[in-house]
C-alpha positions as CSV (number, residue, x, y, z in Angstrom):
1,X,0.0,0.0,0.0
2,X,1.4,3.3,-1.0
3,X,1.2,6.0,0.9
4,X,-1.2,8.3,-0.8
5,X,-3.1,5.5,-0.9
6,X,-3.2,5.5,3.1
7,X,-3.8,8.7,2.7
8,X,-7.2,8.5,0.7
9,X,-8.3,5.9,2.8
10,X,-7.6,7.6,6.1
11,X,-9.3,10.7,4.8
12,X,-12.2,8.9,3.5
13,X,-12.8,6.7,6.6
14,X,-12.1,10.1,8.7
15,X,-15.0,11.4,6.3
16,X,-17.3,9.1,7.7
17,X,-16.5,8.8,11.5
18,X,-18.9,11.6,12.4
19,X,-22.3,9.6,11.1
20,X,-20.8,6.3,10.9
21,X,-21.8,5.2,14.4
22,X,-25.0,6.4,14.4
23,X,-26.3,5.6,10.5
24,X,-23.5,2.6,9.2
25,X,-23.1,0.5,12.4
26,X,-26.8,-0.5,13.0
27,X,-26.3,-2.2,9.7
28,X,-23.1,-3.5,10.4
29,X,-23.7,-5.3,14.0
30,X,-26.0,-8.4,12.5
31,X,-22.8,-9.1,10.0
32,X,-20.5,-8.6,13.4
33,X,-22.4,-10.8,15.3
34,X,-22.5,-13.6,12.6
35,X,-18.2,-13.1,12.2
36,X,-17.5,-13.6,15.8
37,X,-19.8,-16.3,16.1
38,X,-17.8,-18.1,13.5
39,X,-14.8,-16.6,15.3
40,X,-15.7,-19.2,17.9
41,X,-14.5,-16.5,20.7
42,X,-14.2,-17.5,24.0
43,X,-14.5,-16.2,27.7
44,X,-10.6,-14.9,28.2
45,X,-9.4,-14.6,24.5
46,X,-7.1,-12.1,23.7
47,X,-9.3,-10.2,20.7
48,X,-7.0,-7.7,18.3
49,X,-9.9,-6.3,16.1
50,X,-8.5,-4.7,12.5
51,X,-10.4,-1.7,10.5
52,X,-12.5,-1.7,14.0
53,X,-14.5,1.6,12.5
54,X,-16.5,2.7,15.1
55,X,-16.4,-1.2,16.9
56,X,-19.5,-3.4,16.4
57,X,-17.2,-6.2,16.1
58,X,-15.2,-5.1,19.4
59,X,-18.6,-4.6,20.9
60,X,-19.9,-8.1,20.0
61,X,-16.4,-9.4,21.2
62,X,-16.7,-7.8,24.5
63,X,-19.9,-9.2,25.2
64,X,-18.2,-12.7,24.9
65,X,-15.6,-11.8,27.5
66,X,-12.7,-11.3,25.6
67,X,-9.9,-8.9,26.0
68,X,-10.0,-6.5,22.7
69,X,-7.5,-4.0,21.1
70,X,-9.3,-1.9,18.5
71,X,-7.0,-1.1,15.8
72,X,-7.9,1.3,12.8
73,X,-6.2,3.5,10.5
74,X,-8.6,6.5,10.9
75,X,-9.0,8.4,14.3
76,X,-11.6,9.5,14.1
77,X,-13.3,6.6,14.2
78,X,-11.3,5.2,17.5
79,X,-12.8,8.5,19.0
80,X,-16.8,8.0,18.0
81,X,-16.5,4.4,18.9
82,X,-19.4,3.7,21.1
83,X,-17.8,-0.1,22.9
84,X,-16.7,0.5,26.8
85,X,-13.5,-0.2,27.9
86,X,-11.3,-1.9,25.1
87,X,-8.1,-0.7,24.2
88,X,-8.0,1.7,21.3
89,X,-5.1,1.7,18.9
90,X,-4.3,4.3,15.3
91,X,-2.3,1.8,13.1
92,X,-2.1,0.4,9.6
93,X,-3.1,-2.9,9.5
94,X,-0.3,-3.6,7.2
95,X,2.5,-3.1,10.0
96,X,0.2,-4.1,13.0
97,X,2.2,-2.1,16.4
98,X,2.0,-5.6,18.5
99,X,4.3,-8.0,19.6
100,X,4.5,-11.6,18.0
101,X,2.4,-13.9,19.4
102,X,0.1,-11.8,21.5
103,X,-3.1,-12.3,19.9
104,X,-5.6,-15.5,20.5
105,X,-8.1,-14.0,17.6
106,X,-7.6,-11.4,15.5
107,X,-11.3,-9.7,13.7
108,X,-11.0,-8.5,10.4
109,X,-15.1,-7.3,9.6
110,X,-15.4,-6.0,6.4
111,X,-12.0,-4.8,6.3
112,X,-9.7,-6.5,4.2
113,X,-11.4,-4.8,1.3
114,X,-9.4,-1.7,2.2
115,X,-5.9,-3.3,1.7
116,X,-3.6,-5.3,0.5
117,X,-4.0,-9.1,1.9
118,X,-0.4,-9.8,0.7
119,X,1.2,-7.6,2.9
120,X,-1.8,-7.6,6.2
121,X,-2.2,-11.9,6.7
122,X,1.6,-12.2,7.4
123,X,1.5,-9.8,9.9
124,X,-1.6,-11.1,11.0
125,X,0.1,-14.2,10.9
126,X,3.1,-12.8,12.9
127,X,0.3,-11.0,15.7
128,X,-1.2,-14.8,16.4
129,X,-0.4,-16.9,18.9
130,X,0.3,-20.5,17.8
131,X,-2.9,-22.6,16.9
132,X,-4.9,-19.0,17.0
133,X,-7.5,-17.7,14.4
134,X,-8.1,-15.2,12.2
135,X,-11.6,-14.6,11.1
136,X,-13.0,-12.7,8.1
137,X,-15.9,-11.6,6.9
138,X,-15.9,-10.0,3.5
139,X,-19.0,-8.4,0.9
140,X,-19.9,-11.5,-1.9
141,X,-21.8,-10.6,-4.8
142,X,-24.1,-7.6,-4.6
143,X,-27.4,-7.9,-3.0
144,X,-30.8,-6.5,-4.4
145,X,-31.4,-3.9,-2.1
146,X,-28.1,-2.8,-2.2
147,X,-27.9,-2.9,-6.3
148,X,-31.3,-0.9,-6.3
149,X,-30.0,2.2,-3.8
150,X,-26.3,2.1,-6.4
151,X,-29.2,2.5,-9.5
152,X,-31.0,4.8,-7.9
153,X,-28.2,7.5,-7.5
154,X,-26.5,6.8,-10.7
155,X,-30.0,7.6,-12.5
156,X,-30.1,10.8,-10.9
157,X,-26.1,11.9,-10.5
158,X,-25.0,14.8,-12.3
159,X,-23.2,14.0,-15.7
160,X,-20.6,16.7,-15.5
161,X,-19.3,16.5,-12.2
162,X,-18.3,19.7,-10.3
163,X,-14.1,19.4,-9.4
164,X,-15.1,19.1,-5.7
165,X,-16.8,15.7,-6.3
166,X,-14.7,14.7,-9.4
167,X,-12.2,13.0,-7.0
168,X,-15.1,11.2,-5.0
169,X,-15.6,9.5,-8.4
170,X,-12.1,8.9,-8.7
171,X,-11.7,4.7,-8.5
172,X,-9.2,3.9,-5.9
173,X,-7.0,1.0,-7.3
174,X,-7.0,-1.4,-4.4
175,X,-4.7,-4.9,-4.2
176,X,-7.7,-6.0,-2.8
177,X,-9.0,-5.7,-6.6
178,X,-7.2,-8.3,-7.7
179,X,-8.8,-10.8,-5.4
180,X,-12.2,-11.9,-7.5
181,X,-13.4,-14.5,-5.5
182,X,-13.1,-16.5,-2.3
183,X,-10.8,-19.1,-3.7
184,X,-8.3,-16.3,-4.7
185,X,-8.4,-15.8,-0.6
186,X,-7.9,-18.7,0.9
187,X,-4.9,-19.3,-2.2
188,X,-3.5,-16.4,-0.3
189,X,-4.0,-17.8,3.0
190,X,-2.2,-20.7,2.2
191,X,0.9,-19.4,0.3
192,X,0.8,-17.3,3.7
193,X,1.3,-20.8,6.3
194,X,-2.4,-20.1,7.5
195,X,-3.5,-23.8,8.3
196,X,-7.1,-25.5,8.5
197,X,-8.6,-22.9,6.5
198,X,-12.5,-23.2,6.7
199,X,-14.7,-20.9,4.6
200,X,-18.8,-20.3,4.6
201,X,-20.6,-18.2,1.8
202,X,-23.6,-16.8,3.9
203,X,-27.2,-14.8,3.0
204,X,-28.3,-12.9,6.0
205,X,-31.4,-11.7,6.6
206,X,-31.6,-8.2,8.2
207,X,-34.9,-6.7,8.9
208,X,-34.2,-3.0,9.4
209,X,-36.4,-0.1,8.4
210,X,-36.6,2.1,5.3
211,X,-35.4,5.5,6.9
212,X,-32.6,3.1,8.6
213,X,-31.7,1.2,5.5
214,X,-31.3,5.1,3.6
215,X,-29.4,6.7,6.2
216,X,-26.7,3.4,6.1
217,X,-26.5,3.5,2.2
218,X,-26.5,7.5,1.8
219,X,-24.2,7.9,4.9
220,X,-20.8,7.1,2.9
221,X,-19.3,10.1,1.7
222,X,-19.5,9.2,-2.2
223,X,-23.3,8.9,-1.9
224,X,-23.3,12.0,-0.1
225,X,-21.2,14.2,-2.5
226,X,-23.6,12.7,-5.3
227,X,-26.4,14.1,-3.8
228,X,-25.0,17.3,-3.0
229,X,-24.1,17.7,-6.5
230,X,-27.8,17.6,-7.7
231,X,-29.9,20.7,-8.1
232,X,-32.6,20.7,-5.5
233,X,-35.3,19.2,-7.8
234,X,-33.1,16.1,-8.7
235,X,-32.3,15.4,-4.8
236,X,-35.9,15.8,-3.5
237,X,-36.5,13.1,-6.9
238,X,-34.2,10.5,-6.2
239,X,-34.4,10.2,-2.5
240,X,-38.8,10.1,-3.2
241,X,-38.1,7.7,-6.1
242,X,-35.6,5.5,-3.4
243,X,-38.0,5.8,-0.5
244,X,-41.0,4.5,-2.8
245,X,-39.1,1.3,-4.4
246,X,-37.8,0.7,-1.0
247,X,-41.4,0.9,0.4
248,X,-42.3,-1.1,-1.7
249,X,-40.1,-4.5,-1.0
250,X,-41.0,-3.8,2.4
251,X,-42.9,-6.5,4.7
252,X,-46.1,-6.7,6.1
253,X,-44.7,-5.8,9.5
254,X,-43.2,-2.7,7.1
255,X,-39.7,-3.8,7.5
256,X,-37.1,-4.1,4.5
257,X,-35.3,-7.7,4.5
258,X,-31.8,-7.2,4.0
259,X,-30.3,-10.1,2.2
260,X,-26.2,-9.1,1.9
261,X,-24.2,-12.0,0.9
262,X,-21.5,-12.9,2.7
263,X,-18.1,-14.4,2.6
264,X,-17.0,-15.6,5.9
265,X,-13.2,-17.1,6.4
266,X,-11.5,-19.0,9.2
267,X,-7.6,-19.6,9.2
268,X,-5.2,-20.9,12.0
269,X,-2.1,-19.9,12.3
């Protein structure tokens, strides 16, 4: 990972911190929950959790007992975590600022995605005790709900973009690109010395509200710039033309059913 690239990441996460908590997490904890249940986290583990964000993982660690460091590159996320009383660490996961063999689990929840796995699993590897377990859990293919709020803001995103939001647009070229399915991981895990490497494509099902399911999907600063770029007719058109489709795949009880498909990996060091 270059460093500008650190750099655009760290700003972009930074970007998010202030609403992340309140708007991304909610949607986050279900998928948290399901990774450290496959984690297989127990009472006493030493917990290092990587790209912590704001810490639904921590969180749903802590609840298990363990002992949990909360390591991400931005601070301001560390500083609108809302978990009590874990350690709280500013670091690249690349160069992880532990000691070798201090670590009983390390989290990695939606984060990978962000890097380089060449260069994070061997010092992942390097963090874990021997016999202990990383666990993963990374976005599979794009979900319906998810593919429908994407549409939605394309159809109504500005063609010329203004050079504020021209950058926003800008595709960051992430090693993490090169990876196009599971098997490429666990490949990687292995040429790494990860043994008993156990993987589990999952569908979850999420119930969450509309207003909840908008204020996740529109809280990332990309979506946010898009929208800010529309005159006010446009914007007041594409978040009514969102709310009714999403209304509309609602449940009797009025809840949406989030299905996100999941990739969920377990590797021993």
């Amino acid at each position: 990972m270059t460093p500008a690239l650190l750099a655009r990441l760290n700003a972009y996460y930074s970007a998010s911190a202030a609403r992340y908590r309140e708007a991304i997490q909610p949607a986050y904890e279900p998928i948290s929950e399901a990774l450290v249940n496959f984690a297989e986290i127990q009472r006493g583990d030493s917990v290092l959790d990587i790209g912590a964000g704001t810490g639904a993982a921590s969180q749903a660690a802590k609840a298990r007992d363990a002992h949990v460091v909360a390591l991400d590159l931005a601070h301001a996320m560390l500083t609108q975590a809302s978990y009590p009383s874990s350690a709280r660490v500013q670091a690249d996961y690349h160069h992880l600022p532990l000691r070798r063999a201090s670590a009983d689990v390390i989290l990695a929840a939606l984060a990978f995605n962000s890097g380089d796995p060449s260069a994070a699993f061997p010092e992942v590897r390097r963090v874990l005790r021997p016999g202990g377990r990383m666990a993963l859990a990374e976005w599979g293919t794009a979900d319906d709900l998810s593919e429908l709020v994407s549409d939605t803001v394309i159809l109504y995103s500005v063609d010329e973009p203004p050079d504020w939001l021209a950058p926003f647009r800008d595709p960051l070229d992430l090693p993490w690109d090169r990876y196009d399915t599971s098997d490429d991981i666990v490949e990687e895990l292995e040429r790494r010395g990860f043994q008993r490497i156990e993987r589990s494509l999952e569908t979850l099902s999420i119930p969450i509200t509309v207003e909840a399911f908008m204020r996740y999907k529109l809280a990332w600063p990309i979506r946010d710039a898009e929208l800010a770029a529309m005159d006010e007719e446009a914007r007041q058109l594409c978040l009514s033309d969102l709310r009714e489709n999403l209304l509309a795949a609602t449940t009797e009880e009025g809840l949406l059913r989030w299905q996100p498909n999941l990739v969920f990996v377990r590797a021993t060091a």
